[in-house]
C-alpha positions, -999 to +999 in steps of 0.1 A: +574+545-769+560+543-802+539+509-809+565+495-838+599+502-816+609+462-818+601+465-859+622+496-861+651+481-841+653+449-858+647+464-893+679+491-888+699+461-879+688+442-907+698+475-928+732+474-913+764+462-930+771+430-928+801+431-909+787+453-884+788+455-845+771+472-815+794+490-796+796+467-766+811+440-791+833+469-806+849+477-772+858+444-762+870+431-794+892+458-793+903+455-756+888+487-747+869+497-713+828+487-721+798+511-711+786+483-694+785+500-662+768+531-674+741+516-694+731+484-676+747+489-645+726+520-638+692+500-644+706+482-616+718+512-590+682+528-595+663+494-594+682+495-560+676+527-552+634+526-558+636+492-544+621+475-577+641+443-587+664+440-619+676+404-615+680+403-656+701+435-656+721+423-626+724+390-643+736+406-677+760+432-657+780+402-640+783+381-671+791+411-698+817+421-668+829+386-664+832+381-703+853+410-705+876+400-681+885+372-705 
């Protein structure tokens, strides 16, 4: 990964409209079905899988999932 990925990540959401969301938000303020499962929850299945922990993805995968089941 190039050496000024954080600058470039915060500066394009800095760029970004004001009234702007990621898609995560997007999909739950509009009641939809997240990619929760297939972005984070993966980290965790091949954490599992190569036996290397991912206690923050696991973490993040029960509250995001918990959060949208209101």
């Amino acid at each position: 990964m190039p050496d000024d990925l954080p600058e470039s990540i915060v500066e394009s959401y800095r760029a970004a409209a004001g009234d702007s969301v990621n898609s995560l938000h997007a999909d739950v303020l509009a009641g939809r079905p997240t990619e929760v499962d297939a972005r984070n929850g993966a980290i965790v299945r091949f954490g599992r899988k190569h036996r290397i922990a991912t206690a923050v993805q696991r973490m993040a995968v029960a509250l995001l999932n918990a959060m949208c089941r209101g």
